[in-house]
C-alpha positions in Angstrom: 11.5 15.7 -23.8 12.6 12.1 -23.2 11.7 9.8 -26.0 11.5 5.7 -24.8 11.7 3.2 -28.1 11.4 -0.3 -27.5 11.2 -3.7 -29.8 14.0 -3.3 -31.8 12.8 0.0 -33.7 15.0 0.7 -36.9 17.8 3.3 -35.4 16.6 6.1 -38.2 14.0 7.0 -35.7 16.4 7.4 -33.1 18.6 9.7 -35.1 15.6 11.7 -36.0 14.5 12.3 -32.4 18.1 13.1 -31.1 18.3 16.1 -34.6 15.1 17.1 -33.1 16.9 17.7 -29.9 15.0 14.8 -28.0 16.6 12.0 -25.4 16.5 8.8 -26.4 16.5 5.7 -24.0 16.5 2.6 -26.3 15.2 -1.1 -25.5 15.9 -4.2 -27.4 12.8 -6.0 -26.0 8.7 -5.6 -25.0 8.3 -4.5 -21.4 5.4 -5.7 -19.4 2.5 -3.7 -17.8 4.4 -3.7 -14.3 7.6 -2.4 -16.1 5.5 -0.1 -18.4 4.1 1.6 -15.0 7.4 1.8 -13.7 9.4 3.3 -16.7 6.8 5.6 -18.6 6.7 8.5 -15.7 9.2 11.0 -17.1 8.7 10.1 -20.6 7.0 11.8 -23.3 7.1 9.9 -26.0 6.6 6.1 -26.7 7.8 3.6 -29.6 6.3 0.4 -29.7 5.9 -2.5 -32.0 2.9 -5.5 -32.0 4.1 -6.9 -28.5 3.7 -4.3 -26.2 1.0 -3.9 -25.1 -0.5 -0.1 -23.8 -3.4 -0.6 -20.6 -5.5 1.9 -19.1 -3.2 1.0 -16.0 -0.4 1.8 -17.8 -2.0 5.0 -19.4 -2.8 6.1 -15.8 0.8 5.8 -14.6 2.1 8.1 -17.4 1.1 11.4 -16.8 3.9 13.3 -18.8 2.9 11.3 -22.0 2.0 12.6 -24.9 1.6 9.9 -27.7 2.5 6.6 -28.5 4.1 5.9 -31.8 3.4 2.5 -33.1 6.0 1.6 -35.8 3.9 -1.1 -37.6 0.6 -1.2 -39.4 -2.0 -2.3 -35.9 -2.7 -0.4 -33.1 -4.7 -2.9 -31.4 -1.8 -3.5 -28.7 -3.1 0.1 -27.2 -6.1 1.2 -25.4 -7.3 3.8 -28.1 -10.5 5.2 -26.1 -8.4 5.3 -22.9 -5.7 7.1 -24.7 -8.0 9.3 -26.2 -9.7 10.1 -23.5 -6.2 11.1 -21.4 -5.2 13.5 -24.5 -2.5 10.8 -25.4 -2.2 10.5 -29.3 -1.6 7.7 -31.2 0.2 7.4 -34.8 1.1 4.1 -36.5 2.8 3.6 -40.3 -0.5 2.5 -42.3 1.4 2.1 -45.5 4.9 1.3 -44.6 4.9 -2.2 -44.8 2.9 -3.1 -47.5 4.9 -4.4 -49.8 6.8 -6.2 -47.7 3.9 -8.4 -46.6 2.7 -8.7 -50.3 6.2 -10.1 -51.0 6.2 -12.5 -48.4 2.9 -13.8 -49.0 3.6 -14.2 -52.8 7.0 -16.3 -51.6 4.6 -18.2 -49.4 2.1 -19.1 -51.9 4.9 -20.3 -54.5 7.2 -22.8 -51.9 3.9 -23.9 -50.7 2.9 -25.2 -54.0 6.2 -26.4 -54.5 6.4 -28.2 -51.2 9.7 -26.3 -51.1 9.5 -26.7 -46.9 9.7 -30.4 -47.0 12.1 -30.8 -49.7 14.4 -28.6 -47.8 14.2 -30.3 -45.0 14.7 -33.6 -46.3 17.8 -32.8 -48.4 19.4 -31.3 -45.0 18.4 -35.1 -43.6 20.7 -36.0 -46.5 17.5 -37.5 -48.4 17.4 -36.9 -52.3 13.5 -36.3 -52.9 14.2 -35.7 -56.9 10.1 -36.4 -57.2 6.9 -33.9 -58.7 4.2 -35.7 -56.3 2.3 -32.9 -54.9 4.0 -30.1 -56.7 2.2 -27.7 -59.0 2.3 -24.1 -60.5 0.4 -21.1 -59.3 -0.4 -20.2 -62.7 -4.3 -20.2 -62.7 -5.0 -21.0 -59.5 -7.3 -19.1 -57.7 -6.1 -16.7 -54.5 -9.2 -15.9 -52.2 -7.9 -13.1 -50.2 -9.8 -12.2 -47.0 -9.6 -8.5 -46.0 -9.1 -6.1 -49.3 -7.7 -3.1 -47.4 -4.3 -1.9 -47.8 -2.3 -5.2 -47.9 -4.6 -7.0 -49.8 -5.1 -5.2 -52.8 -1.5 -4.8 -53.3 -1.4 -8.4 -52.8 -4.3 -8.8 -55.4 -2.4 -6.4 -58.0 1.0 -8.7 -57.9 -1.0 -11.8 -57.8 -2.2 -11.4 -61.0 0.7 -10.3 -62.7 1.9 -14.1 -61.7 -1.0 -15.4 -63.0 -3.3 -16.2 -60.4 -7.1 -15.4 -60.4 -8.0 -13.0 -57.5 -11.0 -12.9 -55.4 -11.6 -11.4 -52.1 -14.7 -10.8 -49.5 -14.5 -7.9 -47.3 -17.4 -6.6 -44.8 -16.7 -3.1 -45.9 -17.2 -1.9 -49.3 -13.7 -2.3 -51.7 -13.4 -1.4 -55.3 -11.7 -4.5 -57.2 -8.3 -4.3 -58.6 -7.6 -4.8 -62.1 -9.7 -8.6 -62.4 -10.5 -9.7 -58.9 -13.7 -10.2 -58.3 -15.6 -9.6 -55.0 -17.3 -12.7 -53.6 -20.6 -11.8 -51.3 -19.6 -14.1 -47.9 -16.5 -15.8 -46.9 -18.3 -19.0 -47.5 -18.4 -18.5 -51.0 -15.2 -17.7 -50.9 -13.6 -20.6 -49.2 -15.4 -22.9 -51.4 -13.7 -21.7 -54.5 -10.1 -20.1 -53.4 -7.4 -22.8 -53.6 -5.2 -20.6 -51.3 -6.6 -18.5 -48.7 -4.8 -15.4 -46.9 -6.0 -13.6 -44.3 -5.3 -9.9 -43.9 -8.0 -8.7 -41.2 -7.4 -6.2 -38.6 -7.1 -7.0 -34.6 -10.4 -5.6 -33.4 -12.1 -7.5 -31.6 -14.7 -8.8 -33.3 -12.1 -10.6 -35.5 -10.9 -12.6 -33.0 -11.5 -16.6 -33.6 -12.9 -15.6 -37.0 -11.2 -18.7 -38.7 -11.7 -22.0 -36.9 -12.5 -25.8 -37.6 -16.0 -24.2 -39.5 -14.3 -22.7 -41.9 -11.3 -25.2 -42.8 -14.1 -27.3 -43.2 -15.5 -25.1 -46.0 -12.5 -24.8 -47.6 -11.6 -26.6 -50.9 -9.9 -30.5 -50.4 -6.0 -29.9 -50.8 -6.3 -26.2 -50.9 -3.5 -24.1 -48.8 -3.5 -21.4 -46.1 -1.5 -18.1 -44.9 -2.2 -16.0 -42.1 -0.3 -12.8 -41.6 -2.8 -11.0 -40.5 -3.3 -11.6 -36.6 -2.5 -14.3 -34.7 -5.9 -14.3 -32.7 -8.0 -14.5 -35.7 -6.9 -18.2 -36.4 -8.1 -21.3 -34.2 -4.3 -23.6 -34.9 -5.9 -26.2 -32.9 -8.1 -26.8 -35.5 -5.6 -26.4 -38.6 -3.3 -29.0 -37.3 -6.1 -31.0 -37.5 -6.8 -30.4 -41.1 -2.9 -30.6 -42.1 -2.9 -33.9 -40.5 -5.8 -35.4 -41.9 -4.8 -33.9 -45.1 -7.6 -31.4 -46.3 -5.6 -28.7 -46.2 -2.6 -29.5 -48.3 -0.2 -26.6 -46.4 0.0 -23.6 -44.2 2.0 -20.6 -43.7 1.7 -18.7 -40.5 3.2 -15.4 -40.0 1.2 -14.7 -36.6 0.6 -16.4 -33.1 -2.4 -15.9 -30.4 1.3 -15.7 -28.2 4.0 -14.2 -29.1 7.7 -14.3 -27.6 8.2 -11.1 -26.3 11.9 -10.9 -27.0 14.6 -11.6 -29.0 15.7 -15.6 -28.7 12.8 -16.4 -26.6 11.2 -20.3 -26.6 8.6 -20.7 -29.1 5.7 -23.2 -29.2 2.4 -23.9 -31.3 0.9 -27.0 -31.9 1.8 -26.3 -35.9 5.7 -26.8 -34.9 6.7 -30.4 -36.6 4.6 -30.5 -39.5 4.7 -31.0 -43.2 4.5 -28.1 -45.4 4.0 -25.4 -43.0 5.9 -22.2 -43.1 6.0 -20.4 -39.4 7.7 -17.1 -39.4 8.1 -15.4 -36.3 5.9 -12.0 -37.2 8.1 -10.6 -39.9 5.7 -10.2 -42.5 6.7 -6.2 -42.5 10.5 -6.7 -41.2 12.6 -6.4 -44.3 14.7 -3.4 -43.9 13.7 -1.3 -46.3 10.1 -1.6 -44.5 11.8 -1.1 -40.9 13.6 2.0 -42.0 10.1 3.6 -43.9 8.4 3.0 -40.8 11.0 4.5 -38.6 11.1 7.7 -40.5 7.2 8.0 -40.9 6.0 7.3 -37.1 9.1 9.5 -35.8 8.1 12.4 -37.8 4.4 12.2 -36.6 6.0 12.2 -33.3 8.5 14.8 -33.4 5.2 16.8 -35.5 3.0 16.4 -33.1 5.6 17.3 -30.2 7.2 20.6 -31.3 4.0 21.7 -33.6 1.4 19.9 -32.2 0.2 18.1 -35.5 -2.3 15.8 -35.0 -2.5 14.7 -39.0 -2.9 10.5 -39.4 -3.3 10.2 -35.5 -5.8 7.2 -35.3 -7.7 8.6 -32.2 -7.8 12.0 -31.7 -9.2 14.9 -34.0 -6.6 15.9 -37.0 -5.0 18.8 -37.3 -2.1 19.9 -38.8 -1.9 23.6 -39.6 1.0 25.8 -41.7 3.6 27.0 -38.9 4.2 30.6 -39.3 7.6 31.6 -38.3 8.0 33.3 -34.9 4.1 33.0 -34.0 2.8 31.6 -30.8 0.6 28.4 -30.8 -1.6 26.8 -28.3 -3.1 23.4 -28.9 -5.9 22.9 -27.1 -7.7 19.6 -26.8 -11.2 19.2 -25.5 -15.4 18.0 -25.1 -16.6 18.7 -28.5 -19.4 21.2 -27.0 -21.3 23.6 -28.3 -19.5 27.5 -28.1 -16.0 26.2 -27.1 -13.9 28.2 -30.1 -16.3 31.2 -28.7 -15.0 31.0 -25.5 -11.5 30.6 -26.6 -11.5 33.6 -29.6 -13.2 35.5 -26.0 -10.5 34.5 -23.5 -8.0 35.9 -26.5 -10.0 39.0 -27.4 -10.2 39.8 -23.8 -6.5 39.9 -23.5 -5.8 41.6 -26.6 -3.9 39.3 -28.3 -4.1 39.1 -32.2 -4.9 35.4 -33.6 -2.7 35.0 -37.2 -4.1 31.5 -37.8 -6.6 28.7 -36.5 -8.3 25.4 -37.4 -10.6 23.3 -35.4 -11.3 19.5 -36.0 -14.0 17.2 -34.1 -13.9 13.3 -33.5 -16.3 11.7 -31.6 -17.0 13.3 -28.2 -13.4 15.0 -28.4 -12.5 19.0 -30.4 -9.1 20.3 -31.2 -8.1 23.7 -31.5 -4.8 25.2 -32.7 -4.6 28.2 -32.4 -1.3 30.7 -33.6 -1.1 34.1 -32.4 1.7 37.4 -32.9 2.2 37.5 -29.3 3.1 35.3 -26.2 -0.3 34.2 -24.7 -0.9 35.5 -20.9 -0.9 32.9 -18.2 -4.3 34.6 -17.3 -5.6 33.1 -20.4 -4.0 30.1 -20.4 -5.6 29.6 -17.0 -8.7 30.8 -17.7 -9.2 27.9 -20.8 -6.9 25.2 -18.4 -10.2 26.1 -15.9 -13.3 25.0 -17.8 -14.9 21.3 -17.0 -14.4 21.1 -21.0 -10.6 21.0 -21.2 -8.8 18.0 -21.6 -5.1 19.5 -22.0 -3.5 22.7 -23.2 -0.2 23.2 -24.2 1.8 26.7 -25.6 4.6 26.9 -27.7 6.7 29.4 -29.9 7.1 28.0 -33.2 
């Protein structure tokens, strides 16, 4: 199988696909949807980062794909229905990167304070700024954080250990941390959090949900981070409140566009200003992060390749089942109807072969089977499953 990694992936994931007997072809940079249709045919698996992005179109012209490894947190860069829908898998690193955020964040929140970016910039101008005018402690201020999932509890738990006050709004339903305290609307939020930090996910119905309304809302002289996603934040409208002065500074991991390689031009209309950190999207690059994430997305990959483990795959049904040494498996993906593991334990029974193991898992409109058995499975069964309207693919294996 031929694996294809682009965006700079850490090289521990290249080294675990070429142990696992894989070929590797390695990119530096993003490729676009006309170079994604003409490189993925041959290729079986795909590692991406947060700027490529994965079409239907490019699904379509991909047909020996089996799953697309995302090594960050989002997978909003990839068609998930369409990929579910074609039997492609995806896996991402949920977890990897956490701390790596929270740490940057934390740094954020402290030189913002300090108005460390405009001293710095002034003493390279050869300007001795030895003045406290604008500079203050974090030490009990209040952080409202905005999205309590993964990153921003952790964020919550370190926050307070440097002695900020923590209080979040989130539309789903999060226990607090230690002695944050959940706020019922954003609104109530913004009107009491001196810094604000966003740490939404990319679906859609994020997108614009921070714009001149809310900056409006938010306290005089209070500060804001987004390392969430770029499309959630209107900068338009936050140059507008760094200039006029209500918000007191910004730091902005994430752009609506994004480079998509290496040394590429940059522009935003935040470049130039006073107190505003801009990072280009390495919230989660450190390289302890990098090298977690390489070895957690490869080995979905590589699990999901040779053993057809479908365990933390964020579209299709999970399954990951003990391997018996020297059995036979068959994974077999299909419509989650009524009587399709009868059909399957009848094909087998028919054919007198000897099933050592199974599990089944729905999601959605989608089942998965995996099925192990003591003894090479006949083509004539193979064919006779590969036949129904209900299959979506079917793949055989020794283990």
């Amino acid at each position: 199988m031929k694996v294809l990694l682009l965006e700079n992936i850490h090289p521990v994931a290249a080294e675990a696909f070429r142990r696992a007997g894989f070929e590797v072809d390695l990119r530096p940079g993003s490729l676009s949807e006309d170079e994604l249709v003409d490189t993925l045919p041959g290729v079986s698996l795909l590692g991406i980062r947060s700027n490529t992005t994965i079409t239907p179109r490019v699904l379509g012209a991909a047909p020996d794909l089996l799953a697309v490894g995302c090594f960050c947190i989002g997978t909003n860069q990839v068609d998930l229905a369409d990929a579910a829908e074609r039997g492609v898998a995806v896996f991402n690193a949920p977890f990897s990167n956490t701390r790596s955020v929270v740490e940057l964040v934390l740094g954020e929140i402290i030189s913002l304070a300090r108005r460390l970016p405009e001293k710095t910039q002034r003493m390279h101008e050869g300007v001795w700024d030895k003045s406290a005018r604008g500079s203050h402690e974090v030490r009990g201020r209040t952080l409202g954080i905005v999205g309590y999932g993964n990153i921003g509890t952790q964020l919550s738990n370190v926050a307070e250990a440097f002695g900020l006050r923590v209080i979040f709004y989130d539309t789903a339903d999060r226990l607090a941390h230690g002695n944050a305290r959940r706020v019922g609307s954003l609104d109530e939020l913004l009107a009491e959090a001196d810094v604000v930090s966003l740490h939404v996910d990319g679906r859609p119905g994020n997108a614009g949900l921070f714009g001149a309304d809310q900056f409006a809302r938010m306290k005089p002289r209070s500060m804001f981070i987004n390392a969430s996603r770029g499309m959630v934040v209107d900068d338009e409208a936050l140059r507008e409140n760094i200039l006029s002065g209500h918000i007191s500074g910004a730091a902005i991991d994430v752009f609506p566009a994004e480079p998509k390689a290496q040394g590429d031009p940059f522009d935003s209309p935040l470049r130039g200003l006073d107190n505003v950190i801009l990072t280009p999207h390495v919230g989660g690059s450190t390289q302890e992060a990098q090298e977690e994430i390489g070895h957690f997305v490869a080995s979905k990959l590589i699990g999901f390749a040779t053993g057809g483990a479908t365990a933390l795959s964020v579209n299709l049904p999970q399954v990951d089942s003990p391997q018996p040494a020297g059995a036979f498996r068959m994974g077999y993906l299909h419509r989650s109807v009524p009587g399709v593991l009868a059909g399957i334990n009848q094909v087998l029974a028919d054919t007198r072969v000897n099933v050592v193991g199974q599990s089944l898992s729905t999601r959605g409109e989608q089942g998965y089977v995996v099925t192990d058995t003591d003894t090479v499975l006949p083509d004539a069964a193979l064919s006779d499953l590969l036949r129904s309207p209900d299959t979506i693919w079917l793949r055989s294996w020794k283990l």
